[in-house]
Backbone as a ProteinNet text record, in pm:
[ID]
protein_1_A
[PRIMARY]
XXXXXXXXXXXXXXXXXXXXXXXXXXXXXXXXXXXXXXXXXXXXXXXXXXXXXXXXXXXXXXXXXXXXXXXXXXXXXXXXXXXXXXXXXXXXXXXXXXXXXXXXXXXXXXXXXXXXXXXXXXXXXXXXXXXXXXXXXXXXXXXXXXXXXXXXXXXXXXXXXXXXXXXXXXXXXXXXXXXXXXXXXXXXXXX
[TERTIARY]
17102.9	17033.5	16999.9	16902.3	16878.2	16775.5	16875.1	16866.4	16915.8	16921.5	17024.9	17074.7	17172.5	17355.1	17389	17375.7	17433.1	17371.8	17365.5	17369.2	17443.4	17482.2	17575.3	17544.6	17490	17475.7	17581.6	17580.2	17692	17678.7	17755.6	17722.1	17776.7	17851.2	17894	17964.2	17943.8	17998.6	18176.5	18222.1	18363.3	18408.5	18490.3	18575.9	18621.4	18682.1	18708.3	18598.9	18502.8	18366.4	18338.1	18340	18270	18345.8	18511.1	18574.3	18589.3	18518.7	18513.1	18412	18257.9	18162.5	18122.6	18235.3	18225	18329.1	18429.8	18534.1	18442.9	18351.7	18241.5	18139.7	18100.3	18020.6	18135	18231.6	18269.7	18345.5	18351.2	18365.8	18251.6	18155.7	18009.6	18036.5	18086	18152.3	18051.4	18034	17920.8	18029.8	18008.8	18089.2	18023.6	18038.8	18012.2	18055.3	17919.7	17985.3	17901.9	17861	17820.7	17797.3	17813.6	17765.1	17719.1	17588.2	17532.6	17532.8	17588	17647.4	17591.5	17579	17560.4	17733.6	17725	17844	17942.1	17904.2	18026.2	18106.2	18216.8	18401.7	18447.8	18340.5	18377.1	18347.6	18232.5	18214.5	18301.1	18294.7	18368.6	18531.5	18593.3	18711.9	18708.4	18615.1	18621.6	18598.6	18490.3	18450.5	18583.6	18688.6	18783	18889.4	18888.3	18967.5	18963.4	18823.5	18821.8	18763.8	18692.9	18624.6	18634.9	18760.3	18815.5	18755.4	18682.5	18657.4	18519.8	18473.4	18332.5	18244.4	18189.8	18115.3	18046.2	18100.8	18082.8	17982	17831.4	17731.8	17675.7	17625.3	17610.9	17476.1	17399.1	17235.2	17173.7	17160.9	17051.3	16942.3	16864	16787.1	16874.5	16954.8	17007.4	17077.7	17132.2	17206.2	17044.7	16975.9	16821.4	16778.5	16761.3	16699.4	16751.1	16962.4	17037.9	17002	17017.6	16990.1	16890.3	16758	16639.8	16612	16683.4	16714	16767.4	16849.9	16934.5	16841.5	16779.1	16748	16624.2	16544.8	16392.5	16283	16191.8	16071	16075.2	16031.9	16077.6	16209.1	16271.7	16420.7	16391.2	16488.8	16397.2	16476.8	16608.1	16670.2	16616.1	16653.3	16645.8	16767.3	16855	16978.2	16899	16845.5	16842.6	16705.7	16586.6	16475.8	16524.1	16598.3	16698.8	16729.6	16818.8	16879.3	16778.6	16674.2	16580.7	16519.4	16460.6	16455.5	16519.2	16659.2	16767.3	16781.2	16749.9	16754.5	16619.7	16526.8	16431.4	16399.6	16472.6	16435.2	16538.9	16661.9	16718.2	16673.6	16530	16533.8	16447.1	16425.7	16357.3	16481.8	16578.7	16738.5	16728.4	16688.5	16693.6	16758.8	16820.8	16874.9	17030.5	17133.2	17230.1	17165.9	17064.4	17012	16981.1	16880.1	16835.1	16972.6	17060.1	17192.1	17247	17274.4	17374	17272.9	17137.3	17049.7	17055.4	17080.3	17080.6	17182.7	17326.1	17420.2	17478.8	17378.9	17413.7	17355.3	17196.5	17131.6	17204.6	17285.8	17378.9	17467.4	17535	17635.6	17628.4	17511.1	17458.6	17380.2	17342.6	17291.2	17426.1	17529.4	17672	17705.7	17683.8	17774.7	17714.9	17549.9	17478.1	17481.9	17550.1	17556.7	17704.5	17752.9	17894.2	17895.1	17913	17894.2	17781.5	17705.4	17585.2	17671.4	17745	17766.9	17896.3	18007.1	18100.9	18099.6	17989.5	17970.9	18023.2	18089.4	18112.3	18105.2	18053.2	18006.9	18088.8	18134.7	18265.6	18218.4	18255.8	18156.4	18242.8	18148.7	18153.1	18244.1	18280.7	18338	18487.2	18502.6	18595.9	18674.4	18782	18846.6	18757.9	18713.4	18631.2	18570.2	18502.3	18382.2	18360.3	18293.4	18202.3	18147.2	18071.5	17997.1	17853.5	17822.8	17678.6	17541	17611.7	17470.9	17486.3	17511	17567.5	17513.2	17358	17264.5	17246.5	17227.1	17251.2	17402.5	17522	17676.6	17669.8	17604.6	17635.2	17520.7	17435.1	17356.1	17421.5	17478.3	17601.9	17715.6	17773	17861.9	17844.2	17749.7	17712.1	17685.8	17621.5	17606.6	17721	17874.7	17933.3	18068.5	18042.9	18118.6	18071.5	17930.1	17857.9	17849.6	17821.7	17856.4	17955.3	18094.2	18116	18072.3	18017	17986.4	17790.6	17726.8	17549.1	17574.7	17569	17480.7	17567.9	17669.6	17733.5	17660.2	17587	17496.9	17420.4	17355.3	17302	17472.7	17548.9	17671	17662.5	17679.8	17718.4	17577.9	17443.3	17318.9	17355.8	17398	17413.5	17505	17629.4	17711.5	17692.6	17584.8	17594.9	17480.9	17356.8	17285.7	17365.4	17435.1	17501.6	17549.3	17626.7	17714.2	17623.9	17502.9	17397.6	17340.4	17348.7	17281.1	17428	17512.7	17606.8	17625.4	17595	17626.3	17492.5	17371.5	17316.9	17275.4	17314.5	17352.3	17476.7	17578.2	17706.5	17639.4	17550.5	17525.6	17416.2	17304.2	17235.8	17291	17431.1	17532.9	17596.8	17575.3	17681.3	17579.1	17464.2	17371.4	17304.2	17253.8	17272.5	17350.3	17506.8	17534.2	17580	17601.8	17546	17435.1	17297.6	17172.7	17170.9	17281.6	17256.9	17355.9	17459.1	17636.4	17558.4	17459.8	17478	17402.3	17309.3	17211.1	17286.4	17252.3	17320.7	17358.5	17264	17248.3	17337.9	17376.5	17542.7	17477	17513.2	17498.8	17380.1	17292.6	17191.4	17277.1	17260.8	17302.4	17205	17293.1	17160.3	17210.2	17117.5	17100.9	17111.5
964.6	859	749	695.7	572.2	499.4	344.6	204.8	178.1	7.8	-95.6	-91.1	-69	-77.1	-212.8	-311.4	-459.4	-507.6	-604	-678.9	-822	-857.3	-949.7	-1026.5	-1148.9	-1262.2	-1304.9	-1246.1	-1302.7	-1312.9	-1386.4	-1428	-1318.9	-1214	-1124	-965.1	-854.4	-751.3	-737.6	-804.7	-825.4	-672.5	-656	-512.3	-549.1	-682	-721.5	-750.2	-747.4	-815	-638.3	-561.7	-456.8	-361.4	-318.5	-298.9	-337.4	-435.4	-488.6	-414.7	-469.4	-378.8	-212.7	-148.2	-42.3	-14.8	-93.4	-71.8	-97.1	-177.5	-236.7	-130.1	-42.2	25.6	160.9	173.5	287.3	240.3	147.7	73.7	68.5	112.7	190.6	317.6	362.9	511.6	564.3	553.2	640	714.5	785.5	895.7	906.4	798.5	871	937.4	1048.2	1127.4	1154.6	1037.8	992	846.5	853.4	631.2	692.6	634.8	612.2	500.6	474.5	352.6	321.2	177.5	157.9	166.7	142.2	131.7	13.2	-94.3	-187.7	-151.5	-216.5	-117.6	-219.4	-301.3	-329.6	-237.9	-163.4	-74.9	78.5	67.7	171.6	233.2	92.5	72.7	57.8	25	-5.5	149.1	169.9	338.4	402.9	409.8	487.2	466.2	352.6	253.5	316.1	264	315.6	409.7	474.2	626.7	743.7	747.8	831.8	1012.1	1026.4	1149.7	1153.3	1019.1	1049.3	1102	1155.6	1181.5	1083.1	1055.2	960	991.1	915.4	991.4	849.8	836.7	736.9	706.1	583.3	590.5	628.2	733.2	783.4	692.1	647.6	514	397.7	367.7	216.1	291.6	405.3	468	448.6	537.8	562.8	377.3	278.6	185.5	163.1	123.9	60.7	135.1	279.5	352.8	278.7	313	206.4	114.8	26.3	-119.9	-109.8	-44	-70.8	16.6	101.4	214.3	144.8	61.7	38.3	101.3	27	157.1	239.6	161.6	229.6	251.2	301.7	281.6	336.1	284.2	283.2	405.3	448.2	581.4	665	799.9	974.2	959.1	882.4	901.2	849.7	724.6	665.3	728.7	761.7	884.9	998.7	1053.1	1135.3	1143.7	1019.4	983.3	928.9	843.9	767.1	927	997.3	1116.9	1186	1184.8	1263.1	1184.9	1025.2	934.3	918.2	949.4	963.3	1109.1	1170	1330.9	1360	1198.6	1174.3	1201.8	1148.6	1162.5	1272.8	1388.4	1508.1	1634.1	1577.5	1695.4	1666.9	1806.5	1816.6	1955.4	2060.4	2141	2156.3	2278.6	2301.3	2309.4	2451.2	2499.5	2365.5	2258.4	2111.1	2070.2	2027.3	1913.5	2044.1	2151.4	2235	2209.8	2207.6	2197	2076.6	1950.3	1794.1	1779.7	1816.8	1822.7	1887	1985.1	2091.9	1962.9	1928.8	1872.1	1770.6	1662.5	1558.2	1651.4	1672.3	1735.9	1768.4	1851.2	1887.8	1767	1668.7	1542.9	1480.7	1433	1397.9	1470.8	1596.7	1669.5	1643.9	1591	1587.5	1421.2	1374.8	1221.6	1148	1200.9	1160.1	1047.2	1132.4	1021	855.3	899.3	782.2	717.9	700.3	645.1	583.3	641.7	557.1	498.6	481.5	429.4	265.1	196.3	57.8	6	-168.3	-206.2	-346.1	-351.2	-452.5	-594.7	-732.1	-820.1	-854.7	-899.9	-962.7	-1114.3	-1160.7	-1272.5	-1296.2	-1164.4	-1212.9	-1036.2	-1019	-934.6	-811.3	-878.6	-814.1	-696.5	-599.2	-504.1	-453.6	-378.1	-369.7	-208.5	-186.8	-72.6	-87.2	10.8	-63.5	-73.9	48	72.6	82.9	-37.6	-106.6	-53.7	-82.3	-14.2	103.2	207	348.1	393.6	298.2	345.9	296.9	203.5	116.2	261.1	305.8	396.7	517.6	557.5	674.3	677.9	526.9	539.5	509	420.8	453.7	605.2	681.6	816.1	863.7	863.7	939.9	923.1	756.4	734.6	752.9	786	808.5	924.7	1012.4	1187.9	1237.4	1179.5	1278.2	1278.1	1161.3	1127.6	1098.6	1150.2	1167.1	1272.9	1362.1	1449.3	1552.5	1464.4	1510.9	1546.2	1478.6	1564.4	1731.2	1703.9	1831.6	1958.1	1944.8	2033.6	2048.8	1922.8	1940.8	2068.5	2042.8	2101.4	2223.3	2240.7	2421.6	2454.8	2406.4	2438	2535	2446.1	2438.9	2569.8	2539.8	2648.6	2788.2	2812.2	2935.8	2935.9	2858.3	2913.2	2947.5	2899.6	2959.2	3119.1	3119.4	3253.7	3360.2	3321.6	3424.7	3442	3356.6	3368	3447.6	3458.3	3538.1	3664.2	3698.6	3795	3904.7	3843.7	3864.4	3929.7	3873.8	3851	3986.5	4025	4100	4240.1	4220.4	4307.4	4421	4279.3	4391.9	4454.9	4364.2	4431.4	4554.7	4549.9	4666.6	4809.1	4783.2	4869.2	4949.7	4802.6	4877.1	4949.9	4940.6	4985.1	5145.8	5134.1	5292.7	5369.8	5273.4	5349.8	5544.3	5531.5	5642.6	5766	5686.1	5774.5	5883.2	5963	6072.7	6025.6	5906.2	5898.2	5783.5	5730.6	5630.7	5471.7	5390.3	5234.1	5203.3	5148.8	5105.4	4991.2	4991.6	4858.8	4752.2	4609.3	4483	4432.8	4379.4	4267.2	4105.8
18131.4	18061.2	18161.1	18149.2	18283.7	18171.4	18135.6	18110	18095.6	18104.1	18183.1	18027.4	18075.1	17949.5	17921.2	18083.1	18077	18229.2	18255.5	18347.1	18383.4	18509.8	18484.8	18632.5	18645.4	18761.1	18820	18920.9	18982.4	19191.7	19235	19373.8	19485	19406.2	19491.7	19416.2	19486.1	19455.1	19418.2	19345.1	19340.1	19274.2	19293.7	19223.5	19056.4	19078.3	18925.5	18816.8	18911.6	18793.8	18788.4	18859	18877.3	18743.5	18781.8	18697.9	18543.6	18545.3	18396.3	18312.9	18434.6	18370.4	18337.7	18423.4	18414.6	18256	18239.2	18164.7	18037.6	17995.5	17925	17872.7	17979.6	17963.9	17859.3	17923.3	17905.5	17692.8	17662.8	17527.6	17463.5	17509.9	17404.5	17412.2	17429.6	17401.2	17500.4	17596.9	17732.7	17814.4	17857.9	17928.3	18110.5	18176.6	18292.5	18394.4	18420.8	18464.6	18637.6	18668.8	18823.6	18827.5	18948.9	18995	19136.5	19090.1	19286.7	19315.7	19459.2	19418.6	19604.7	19656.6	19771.2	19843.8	19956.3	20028.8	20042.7	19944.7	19894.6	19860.7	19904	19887.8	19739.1	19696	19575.3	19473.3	19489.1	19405.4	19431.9	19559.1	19511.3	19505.3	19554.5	19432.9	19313.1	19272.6	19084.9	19053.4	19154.8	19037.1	19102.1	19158.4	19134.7	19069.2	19045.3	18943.3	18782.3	18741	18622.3	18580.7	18690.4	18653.7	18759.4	18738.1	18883.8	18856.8	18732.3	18718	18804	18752.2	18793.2	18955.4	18972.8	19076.5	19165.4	19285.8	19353.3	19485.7	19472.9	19497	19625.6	19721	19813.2	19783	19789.9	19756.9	19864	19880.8	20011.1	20102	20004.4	20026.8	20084.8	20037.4	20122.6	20243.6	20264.1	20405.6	20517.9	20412.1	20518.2	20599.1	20471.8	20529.4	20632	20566.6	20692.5	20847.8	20836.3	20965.8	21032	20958.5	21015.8	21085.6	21000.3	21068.7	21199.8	21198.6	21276.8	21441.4	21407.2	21485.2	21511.1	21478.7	21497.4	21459.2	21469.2	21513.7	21619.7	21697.3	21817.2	21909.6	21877	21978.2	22121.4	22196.3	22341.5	22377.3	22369.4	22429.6	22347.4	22405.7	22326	22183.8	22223.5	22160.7	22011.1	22015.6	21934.8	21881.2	21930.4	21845.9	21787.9	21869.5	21730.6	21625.1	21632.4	21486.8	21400.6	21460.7	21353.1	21301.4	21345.1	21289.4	21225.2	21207.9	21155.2	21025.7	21081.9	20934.1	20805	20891.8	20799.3	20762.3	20790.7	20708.5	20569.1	20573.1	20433.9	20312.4	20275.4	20175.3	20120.3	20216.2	20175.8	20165	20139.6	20104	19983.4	19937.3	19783.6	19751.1	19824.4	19823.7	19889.7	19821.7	19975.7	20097.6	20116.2	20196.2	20340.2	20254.1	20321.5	20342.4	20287.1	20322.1	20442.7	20467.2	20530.1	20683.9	20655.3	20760.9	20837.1	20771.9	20802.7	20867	20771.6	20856.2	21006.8	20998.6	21116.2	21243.7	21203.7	21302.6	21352.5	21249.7	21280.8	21367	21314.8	21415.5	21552.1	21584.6	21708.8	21735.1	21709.5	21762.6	21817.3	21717.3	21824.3	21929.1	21899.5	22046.1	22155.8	22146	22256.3	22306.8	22223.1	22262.2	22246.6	22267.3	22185.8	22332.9	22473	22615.2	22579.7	22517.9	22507	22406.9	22293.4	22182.1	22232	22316.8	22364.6	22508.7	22546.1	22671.6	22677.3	22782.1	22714	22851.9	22832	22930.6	22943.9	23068.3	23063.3	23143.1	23072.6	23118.2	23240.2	23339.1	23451.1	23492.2	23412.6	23387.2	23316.5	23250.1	23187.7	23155.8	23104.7	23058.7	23004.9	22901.3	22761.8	22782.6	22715.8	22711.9	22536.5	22573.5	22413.2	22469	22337.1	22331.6	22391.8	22486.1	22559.1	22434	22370.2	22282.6	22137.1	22073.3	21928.8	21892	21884	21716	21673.8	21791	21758.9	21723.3	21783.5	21773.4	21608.5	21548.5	21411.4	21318.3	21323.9	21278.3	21243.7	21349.8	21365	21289.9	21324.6	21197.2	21107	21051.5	20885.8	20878.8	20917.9	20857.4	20846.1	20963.9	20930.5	20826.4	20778.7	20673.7	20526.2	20575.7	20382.6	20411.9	20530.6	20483.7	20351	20344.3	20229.5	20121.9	20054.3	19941.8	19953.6	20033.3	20016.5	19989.9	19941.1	19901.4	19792.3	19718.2	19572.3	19432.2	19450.3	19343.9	19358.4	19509.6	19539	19490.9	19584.5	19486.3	19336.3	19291.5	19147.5	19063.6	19102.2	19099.9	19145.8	19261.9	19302.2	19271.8	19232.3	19157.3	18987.7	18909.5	18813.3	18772.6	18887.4	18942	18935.7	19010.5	18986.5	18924.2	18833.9	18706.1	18607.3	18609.4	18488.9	18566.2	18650	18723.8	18753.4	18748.5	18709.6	18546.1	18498.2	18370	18300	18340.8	18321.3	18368.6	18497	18529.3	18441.2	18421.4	18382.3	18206.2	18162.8	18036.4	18030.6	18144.8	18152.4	18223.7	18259.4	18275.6	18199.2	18062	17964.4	17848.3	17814.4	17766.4	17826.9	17994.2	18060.7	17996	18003.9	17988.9	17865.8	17788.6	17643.2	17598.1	17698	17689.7	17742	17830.7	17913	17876.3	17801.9	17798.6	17761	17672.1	17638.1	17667.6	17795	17886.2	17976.3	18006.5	18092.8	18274.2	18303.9	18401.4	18409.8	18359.2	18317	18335	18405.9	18440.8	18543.8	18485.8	18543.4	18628.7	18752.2	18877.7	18818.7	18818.4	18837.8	18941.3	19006.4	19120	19036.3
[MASK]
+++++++++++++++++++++++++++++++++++++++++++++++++++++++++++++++++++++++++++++++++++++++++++++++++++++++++++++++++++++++++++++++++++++++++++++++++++++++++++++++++++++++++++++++++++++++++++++++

C-alpha cells in the first residue's frame, strides 16, 4: 500500500519520535512487512525495535546520490571512475541475476584497489596522517555498509518467485501423473 499513514515535523531523525510513529502506525492495525529506509541509525534502530520482523531494505537512491557526491562528475583517478560507474549502474538491479552481477563487479573493483583506498599520507609538520584519498575511501564505505540490506527486496521477489514456480510445477506434477498413471508408457517427465 503506498500513502502517507501520518506525518510528523520534527528537527531531527530521533529513534524515539521514530519508534512512536512506527508503534502508531502499527495501532491502525497495518502489518508491516518492509521499511526502506535511508541510512540514519535512528531509523534503523526503531525499525528493529518495533518491527523486528520486518524487512529491512536500504533506499538505493539516497546510497546512489551519496556515492555521487562524493565521487564527482568527474573523479580524477581510475579508482574513483570505477566506482562512479559501479554507483550509477544502482539503480538498474532489478533482478538476483543484476544484484549477484553488481556485487561481483564491487568486489573485483576492491581487490583491484584495496592499495589505492588505504594509502595514507602523513603530514609534514606534525605526528598526524589521514587517508590520501577520502572521497572515493567515503564512497566505498558507504557501499559496503548498505550492501547487506540494498537489495532485500530483490530476495524476498526471487524468493517468492520460486515458491510460486515450484509450486506450480509441483502442482503440474501430480496432475501429470494422474493424467498418465494409466498410460502404458507410465510418467510423463516435466521440466
Amino acid at each position: 500500500m503506498k500513502a502517507t499513514l501520518l506525518y510528523r515535523i520534527t528537527d531531527d531523525e530521533l529513534e524515539k519520535e521514530i519508534c512512536e510513529d512506527l508503534e502508531n502506525i502499527r495501532s491502525l492495525g497495518i502489518e508491516v512487512e518492509s521499511v526502506t529506509k535511508d541510512g540514519g541509525r535512528g531509523i534503523i534502530k526503531a525499525v528493529r525495535k518495533v518491527l523486528p520482523k520486518a524487512v529491512r531494505q536500504r533506499c538505493l537512491a539516497h546510497i546512489q546520490r551519496e556515492c555521487l557526491t562524493w565521487l564527482t562528475r568527474n573523479p580524477k583517478s581510475e579508482a574513483g571512475v570505477e566506482l562512479r560507474h559501479i554507483a550509477m549502474t544502482i539503480s538498474a538491479i532489478k533482478t538476483n541475476n543484476d544484484r549477484l552481477y553488481w556485487c561481483g563487479m564491487f568486489r573485483d573493483w576492491h581487490e583491484r584497489h584495496k592499495e589505492y583506498l588505504n594509502a595514507r599520507t602523513a603530514s609534514k609538520v606534525s605526528d598526524s596522517e589521514w587517508y590520501t584519498h577520502k572521497m572515493v575511501r567515503k564512497a566505498y564505505i558507504h557501499l559496503r555498509r548498505a550492501l547487506p540490506d540494498m537489495f532485500r527486496l530483490i530476495e524476498i521477489q526471487e524468493s517468492r518467485r520460486q515458491q510460486t514456480l515450484s509450486n506450480h510445477f509441483s502442482d503440474i506434477s501430480k496432475k501429470t501423473y494422474q493424467f498418465t498413471g494409466d498410460f502404458p508408457l507410465g510418467i510423463i517427465r516435466t521440466i
